[in-house]
Every structure is written in structure tokens, then in C-alpha cells.
Rosetta silent file (secondary structure, phi, psi, omega in degrees, C-alpha in Angstrom):
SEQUENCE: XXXXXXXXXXXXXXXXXXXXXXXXXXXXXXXXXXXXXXXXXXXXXXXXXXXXXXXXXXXXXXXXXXXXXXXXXXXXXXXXXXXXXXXXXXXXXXXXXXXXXXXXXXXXXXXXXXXXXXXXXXXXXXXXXXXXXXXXXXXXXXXXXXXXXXXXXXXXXXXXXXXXXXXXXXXXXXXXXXXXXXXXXXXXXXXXXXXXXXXX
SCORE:     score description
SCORE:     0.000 S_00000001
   1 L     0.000  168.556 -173.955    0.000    0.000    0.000 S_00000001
   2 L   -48.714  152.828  178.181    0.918    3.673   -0.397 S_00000001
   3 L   -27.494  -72.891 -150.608    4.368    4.556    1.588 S_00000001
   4 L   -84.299  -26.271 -173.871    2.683    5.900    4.858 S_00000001
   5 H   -47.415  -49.653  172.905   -0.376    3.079    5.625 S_00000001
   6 H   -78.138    4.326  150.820    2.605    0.504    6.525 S_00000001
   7 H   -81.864  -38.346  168.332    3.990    2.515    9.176 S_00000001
   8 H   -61.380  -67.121 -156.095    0.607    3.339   10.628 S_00000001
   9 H   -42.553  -53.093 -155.576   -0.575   -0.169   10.548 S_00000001
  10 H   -56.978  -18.066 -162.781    3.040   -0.854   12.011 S_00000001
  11 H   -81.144  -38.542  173.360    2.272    1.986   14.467 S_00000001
  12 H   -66.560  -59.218 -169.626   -1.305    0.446   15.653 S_00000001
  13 H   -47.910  -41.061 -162.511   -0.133   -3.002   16.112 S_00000001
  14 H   -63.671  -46.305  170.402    2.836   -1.528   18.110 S_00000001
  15 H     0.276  -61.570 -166.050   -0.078   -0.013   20.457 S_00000001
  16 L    54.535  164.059 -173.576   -0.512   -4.062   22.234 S_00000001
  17 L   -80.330 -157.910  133.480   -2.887   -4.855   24.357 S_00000001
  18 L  -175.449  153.927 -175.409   -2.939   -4.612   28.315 S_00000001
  19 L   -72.853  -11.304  174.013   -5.843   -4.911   30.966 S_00000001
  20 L   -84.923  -22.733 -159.718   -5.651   -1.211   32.151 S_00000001
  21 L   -87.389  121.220  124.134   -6.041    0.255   28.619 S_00000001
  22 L    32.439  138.902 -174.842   -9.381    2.330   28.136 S_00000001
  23 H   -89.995  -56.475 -170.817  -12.348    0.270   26.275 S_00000001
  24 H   -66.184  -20.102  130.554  -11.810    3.512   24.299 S_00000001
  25 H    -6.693  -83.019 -175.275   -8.244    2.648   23.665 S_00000001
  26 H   -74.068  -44.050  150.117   -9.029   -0.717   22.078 S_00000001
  27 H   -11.842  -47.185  170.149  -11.859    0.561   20.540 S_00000001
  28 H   -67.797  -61.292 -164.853   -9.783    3.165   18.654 S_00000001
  29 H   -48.095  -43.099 -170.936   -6.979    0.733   17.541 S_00000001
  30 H   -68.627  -38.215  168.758   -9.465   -1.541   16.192 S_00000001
  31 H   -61.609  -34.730 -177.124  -11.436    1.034   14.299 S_00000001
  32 H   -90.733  -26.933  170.954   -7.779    2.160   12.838 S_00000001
  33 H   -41.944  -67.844 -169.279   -6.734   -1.444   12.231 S_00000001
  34 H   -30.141  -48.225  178.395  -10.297   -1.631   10.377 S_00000001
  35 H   -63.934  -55.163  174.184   -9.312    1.325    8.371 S_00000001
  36 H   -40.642  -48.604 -166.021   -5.941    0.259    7.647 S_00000001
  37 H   -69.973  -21.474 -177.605   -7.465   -3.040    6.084 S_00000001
  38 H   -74.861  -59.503 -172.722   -9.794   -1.274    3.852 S_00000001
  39 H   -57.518  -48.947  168.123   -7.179    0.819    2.228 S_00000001
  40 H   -56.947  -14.284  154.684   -5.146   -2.280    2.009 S_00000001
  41 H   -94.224  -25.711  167.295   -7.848   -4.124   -0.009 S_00000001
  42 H   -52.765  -40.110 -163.983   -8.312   -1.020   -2.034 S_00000001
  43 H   -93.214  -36.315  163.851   -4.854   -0.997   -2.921 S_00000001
  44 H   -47.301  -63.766  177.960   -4.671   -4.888   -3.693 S_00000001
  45 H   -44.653  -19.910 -161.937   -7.707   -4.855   -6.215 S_00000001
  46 H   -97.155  -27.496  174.605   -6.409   -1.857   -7.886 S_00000001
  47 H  -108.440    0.475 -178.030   -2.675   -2.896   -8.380 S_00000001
  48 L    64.704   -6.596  153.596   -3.029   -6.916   -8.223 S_00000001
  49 L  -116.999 -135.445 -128.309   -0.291   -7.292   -5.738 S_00000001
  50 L  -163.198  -52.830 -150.367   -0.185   -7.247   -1.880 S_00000001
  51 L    55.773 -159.778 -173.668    2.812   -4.295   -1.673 S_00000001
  52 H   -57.283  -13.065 -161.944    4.896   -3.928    1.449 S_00000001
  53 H   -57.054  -34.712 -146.614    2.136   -5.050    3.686 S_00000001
  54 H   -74.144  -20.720  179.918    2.946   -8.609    3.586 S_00000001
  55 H   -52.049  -20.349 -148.442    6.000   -8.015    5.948 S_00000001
  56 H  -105.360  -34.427 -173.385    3.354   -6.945    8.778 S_00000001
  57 H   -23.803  -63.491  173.852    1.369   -9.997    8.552 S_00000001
  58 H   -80.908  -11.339  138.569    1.905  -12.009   11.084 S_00000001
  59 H   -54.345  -45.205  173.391    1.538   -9.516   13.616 S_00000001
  60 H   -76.143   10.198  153.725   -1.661   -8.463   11.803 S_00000001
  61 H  -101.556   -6.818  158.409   -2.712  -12.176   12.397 S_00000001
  62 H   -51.432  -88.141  174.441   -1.632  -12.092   15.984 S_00000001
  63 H   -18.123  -62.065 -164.151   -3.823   -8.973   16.265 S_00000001
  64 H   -76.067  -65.406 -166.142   -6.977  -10.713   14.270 S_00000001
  65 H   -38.676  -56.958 -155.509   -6.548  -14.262   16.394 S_00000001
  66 H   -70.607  -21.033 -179.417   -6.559  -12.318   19.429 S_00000001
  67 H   -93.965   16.850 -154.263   -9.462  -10.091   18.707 S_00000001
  68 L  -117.045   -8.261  168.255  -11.998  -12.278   17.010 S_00000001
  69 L  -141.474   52.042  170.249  -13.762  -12.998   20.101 S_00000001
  70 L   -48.907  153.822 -163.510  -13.257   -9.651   22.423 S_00000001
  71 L   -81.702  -32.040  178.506  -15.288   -9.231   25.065 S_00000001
  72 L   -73.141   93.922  147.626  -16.294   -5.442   23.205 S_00000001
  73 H    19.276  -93.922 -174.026  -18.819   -6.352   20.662 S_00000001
  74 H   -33.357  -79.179 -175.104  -17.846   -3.336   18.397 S_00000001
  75 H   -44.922  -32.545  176.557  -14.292   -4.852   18.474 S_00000001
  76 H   -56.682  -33.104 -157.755  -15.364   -8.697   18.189 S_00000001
  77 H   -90.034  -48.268  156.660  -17.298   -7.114   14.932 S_00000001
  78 H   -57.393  -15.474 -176.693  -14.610   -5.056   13.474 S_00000001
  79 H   -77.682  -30.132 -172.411  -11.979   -7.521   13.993 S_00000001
  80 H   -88.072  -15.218 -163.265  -14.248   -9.951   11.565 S_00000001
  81 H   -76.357  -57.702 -166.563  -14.489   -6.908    9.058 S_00000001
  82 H   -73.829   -4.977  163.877  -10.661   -6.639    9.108 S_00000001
  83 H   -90.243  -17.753  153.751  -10.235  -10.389    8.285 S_00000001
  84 H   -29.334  -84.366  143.543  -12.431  -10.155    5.879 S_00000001
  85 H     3.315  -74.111 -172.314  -10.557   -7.200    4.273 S_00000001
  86 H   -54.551  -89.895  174.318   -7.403   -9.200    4.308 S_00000001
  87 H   -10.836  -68.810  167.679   -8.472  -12.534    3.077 S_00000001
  88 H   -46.740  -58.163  148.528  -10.145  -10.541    0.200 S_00000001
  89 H   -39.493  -48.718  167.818   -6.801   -8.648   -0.408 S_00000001
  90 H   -96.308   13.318  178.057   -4.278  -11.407   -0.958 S_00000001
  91 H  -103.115  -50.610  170.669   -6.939  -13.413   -2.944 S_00000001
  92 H   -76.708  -23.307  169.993   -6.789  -10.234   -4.918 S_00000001
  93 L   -52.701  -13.268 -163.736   -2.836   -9.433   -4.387 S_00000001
  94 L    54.555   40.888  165.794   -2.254  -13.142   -5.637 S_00000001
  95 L  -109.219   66.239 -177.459   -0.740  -13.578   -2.527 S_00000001
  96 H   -67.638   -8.199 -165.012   -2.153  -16.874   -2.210 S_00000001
  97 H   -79.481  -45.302 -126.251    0.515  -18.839    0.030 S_00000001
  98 H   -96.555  -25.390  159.136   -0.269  -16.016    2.490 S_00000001
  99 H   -51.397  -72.827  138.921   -4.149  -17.052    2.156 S_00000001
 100 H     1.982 -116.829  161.430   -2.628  -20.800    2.491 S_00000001
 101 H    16.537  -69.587  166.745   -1.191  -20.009    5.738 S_00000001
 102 H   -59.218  -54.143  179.542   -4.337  -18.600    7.307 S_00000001
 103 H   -56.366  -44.872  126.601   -6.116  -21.957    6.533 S_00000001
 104 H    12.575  -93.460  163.538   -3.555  -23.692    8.168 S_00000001
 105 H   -46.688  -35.798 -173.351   -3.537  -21.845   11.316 S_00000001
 106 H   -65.233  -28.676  176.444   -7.007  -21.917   11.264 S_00000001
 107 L   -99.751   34.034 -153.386   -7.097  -25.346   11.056 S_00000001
 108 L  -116.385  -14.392 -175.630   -4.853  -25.773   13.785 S_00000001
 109 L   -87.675  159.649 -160.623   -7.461  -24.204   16.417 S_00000001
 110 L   -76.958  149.161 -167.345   -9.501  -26.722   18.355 S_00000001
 111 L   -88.458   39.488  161.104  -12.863  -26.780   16.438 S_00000001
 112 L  -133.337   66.977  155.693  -15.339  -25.587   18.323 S_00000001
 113 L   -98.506  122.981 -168.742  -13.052  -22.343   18.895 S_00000001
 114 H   -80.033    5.383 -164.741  -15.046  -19.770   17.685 S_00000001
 115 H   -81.243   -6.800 -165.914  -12.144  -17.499   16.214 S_00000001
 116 H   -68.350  -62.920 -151.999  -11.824  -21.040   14.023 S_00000001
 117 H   -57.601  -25.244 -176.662  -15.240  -20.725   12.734 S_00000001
 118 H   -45.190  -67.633  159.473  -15.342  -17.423   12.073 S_00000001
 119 H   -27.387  -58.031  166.440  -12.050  -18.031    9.834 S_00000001
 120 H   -49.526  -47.634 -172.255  -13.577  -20.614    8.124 S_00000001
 121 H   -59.081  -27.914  177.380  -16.712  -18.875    7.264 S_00000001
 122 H   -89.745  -37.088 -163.728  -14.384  -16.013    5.530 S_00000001
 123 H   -87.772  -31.274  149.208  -12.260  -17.852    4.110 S_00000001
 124 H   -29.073  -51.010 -162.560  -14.981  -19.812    2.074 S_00000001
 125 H   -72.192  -14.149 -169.314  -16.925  -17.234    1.001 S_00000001
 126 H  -147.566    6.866 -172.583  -13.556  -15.813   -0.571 S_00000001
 127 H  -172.857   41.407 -166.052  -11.151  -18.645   -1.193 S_00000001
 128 H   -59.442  -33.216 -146.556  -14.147  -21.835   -1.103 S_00000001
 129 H   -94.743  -70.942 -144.505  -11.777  -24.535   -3.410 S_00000001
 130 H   -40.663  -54.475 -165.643   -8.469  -24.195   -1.331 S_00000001
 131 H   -66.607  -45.443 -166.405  -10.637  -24.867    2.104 S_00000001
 132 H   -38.820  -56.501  175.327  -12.760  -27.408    0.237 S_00000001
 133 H   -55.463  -33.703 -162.542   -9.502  -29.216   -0.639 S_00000001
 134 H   -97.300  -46.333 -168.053   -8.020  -29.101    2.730 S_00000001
 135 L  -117.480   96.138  126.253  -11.095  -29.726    5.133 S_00000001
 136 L   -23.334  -47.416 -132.266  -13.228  -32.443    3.406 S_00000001
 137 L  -118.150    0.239 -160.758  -14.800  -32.891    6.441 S_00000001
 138 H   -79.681  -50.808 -171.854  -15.862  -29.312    7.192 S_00000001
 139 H   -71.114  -32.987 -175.988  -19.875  -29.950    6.692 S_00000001
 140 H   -62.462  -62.761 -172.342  -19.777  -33.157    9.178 S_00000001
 141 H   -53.302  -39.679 -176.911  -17.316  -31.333   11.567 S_00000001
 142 H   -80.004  -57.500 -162.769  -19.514  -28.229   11.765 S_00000001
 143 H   -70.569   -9.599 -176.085  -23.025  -30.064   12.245 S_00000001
 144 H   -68.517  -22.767 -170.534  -21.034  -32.392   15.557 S_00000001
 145 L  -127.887   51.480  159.882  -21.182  -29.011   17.412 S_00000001
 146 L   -73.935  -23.104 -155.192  -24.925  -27.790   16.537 S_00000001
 147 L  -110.838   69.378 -176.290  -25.903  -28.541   20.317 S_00000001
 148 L  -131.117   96.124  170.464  -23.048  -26.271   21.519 S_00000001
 149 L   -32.579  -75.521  157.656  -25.105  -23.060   23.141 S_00000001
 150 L    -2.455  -78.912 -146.222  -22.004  -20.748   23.340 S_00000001
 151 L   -96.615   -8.708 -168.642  -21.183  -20.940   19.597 S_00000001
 152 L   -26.361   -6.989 -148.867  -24.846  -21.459   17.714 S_00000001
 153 L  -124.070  -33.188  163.582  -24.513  -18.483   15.824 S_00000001
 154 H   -91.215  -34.086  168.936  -21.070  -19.481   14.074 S_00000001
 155 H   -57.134  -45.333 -164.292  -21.777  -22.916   13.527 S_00000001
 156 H   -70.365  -28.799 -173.978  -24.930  -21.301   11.731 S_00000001
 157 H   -88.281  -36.517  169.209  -22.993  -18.755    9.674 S_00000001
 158 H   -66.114  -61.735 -170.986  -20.506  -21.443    8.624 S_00000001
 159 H   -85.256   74.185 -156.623  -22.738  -23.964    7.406 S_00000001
 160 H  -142.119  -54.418 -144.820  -24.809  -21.098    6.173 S_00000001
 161 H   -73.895  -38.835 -177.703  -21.444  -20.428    4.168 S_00000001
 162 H   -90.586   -5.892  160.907  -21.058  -24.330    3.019 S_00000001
 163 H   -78.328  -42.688 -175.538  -24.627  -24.864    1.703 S_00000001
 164 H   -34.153  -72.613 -164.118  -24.133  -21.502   -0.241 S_00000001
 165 H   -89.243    7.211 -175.066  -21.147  -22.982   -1.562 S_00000001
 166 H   -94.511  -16.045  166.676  -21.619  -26.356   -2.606 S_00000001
 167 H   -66.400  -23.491  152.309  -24.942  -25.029   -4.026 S_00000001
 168 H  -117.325    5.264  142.602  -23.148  -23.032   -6.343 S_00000001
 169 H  -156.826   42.559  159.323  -20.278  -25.352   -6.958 S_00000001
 170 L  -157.344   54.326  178.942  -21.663  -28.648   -6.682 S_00000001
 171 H   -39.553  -51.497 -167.739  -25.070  -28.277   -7.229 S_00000001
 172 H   -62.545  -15.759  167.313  -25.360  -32.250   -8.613 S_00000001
 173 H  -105.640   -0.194  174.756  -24.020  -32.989   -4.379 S_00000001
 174 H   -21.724  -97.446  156.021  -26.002  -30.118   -2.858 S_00000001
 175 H     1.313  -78.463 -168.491  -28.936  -31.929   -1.904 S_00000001
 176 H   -85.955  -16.627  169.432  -27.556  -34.793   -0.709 S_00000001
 177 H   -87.018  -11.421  176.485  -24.083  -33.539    0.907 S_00000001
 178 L  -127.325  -47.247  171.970  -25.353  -30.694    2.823 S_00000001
 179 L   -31.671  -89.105  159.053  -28.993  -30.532    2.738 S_00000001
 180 H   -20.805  -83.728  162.510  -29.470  -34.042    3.456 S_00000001
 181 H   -64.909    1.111  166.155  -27.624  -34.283    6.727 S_00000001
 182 H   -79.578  -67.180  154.484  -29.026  -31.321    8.589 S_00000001
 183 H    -1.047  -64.023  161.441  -32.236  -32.859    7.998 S_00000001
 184 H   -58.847  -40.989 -169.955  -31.407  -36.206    9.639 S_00000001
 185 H   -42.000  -67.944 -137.241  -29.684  -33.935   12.549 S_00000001
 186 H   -72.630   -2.169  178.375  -32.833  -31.866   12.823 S_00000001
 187 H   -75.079  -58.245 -167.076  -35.035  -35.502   12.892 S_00000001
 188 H   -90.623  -30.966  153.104  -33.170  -36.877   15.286 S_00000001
 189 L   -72.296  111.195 -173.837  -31.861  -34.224   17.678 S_00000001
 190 L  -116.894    9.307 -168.191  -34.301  -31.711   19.455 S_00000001
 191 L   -82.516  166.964 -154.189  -32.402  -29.787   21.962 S_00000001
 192 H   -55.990  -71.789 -173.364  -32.526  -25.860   21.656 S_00000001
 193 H   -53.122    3.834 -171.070  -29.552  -24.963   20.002 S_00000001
 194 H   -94.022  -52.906  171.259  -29.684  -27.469   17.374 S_00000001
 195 H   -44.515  -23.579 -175.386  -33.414  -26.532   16.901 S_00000001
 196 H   -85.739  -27.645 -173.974  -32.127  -22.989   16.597 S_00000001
 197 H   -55.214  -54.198  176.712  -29.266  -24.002   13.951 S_00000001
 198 H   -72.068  -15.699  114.201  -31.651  -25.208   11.759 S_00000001
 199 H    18.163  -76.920 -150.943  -33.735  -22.538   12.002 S_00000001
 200 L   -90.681    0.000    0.000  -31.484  -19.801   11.143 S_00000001
């Protein structure tokens, strides 16, 4: 990205976290992260590479792991904005190893973490064959923890995210690979949060 955006990003990250700092503190950083990432997807789509940024990364995924379930809302919600952002960025920088990577880590978190699902859910929606390839197992693994209260609402948005996509790029398995086994779930299973999965 332009010259000064990778010293600010470098400058936010450098910020860190601590238990005394101000809600409005984190609240800021995250909003400037947020900012950061937008310009940084701006500037991938427009030139097709990634620029200087990529040096910052794994601090900016430090930053994103640690923030994806904050206790501040606002931040929990910008934090999914800015992975978003990213994800979308090196898919357009053709910085794909650096996409690679994230799936990786992601699949390295235990899976009913919800900063996992979250991951997942973006990175389909923006980079569906690589995960497809890697996690076979992603629609099974996601419906074992419908009757998990806590997380209902990411479990829902991921396999939200994997009917979407096998529906547009496996229609001829739709039906029977995604469809198909929520169904039996929702036959055989009645406790709230499952009833609510299916639902939503």
C-alpha cells in the first residue's frame, strides 16, 4: 500500500494490548486497524499485488486471532471486518501462500473455537476450493457441534457459508451432501440450540 499506511498499521499493532487500557483505547486501535485493512484491499484490487504489507502480517494475524472474540462487541465485529478485508486482499494481491497459511492456522485451532469458525466462514466465502480441498470434512465437523449453546450463531454462519457454496459449486451434491444431513440432525436431535441451527 501507499508509503505511509505501513507505518501506521506498524504503528497500531505496536499499540498491544494490556488490561488497564481504556475500552476507548481498544476501541480506537481496532477502528484504525479496520481502516488500515480497507485501504489495504483497495490498494490490492487496484494494483493486483499485496505491496509492502505482507511483511506486517503475522503480527496483523496475531492482532486478528486475538481479537476475534473480544469481550467489546464493536471490536469482536470489526476484527471480523478486518479479516475479511485481508483474506479478500491477498486473494486479490495473488498472494495466495499467504491465504494458504491462514487456513492452516485456522485449522490448527480446536474446532469448536469460535475465532476457528469465524475463519472458516471467511475464508470460504472468498477462497471456497483451497478450504474445500483441505477440510473435506468441514460440513460433518460443523453439524457435531450444533448442540453447543455458546457458539450457535457461528456454527450457523458457517454452514450457512457451506450450503451456499456447494450449491453453487456442486449443485449435482447439494442436496444430498449438505442438505441431506441437517435434515437427519434436525429428525433426530431436538435440543434448543440445534433446533435454533436449523432454524437460522
Amino acid at each position: 500500500p501507499p508509503a505511509p499506511l505501513t507505518p501506521m498499521l506498524s504503528a497500531y499493532l505496536d499499540i498491544g494490548d494490556n488490561l488497564e487500557q481504556e475500552t476507548i483505547v481498544v476501541l480506537a486501535r481496532s477502528r484504525g486497524v479496520l481502516h488500515w485493512s480497507t485501504k489495504f484491499l483497495d490498494f490490492c484490487k487496484t494494483t493486483s499485488t499485496c505491496g509492502g504489507s505482507v511483511t506486517l502480517l503475522d503480527k496483523m494475524w496475531e492482532y486478528v486471532w486475538a481479537h476475534l472474540d473480544h469481550s467489546v462487541d464493536s471490536v469482536k465485529h470489526n476484527t471480523k471486518g478486518i479479516l475479511g478485508n485481508l483474506v479478500q486482499g491477498l486473494v486479490a494481491g495473488g498472494c495466495s501462500k499467504e491465504v494458504e497459511r491462514l487456513l492452516e492456522d485456522a485449522k490448527q485451532l480446536p474446532k469448536d473455537s469460535k475465532a476457528r469458525l469465524v475463519a472458516f466462514t471467511c475464508l470460504l466465502r472468498h477462497q471456497s476450493d483451497s478450504v474445500v480441498a483441505s477440510c473435506p470434512n468441514l460440513a460433518s465437523d460443523t453439524l457435531a457441534l450444533a448442540g453447543e449453546q455458546a457458539i450457535v450463531g457461528h456454527v450457523s454462519n458457517l454452514y450457512q457459508q457451506i450450503l451456499t457454496n456447494t450449491f453453487k459449486n456442486q449443485p449435482d451434491i447439494w442436496f444430498e451432501n449438505s442438505v441431506k444431513p441437517l435434515l437427519v440432525l434436525f429428525s433426530k436431535v431436538k435440543d434448543r440450540p440445534t433446533l435454533d441451527l436449523v432454524s437460522n
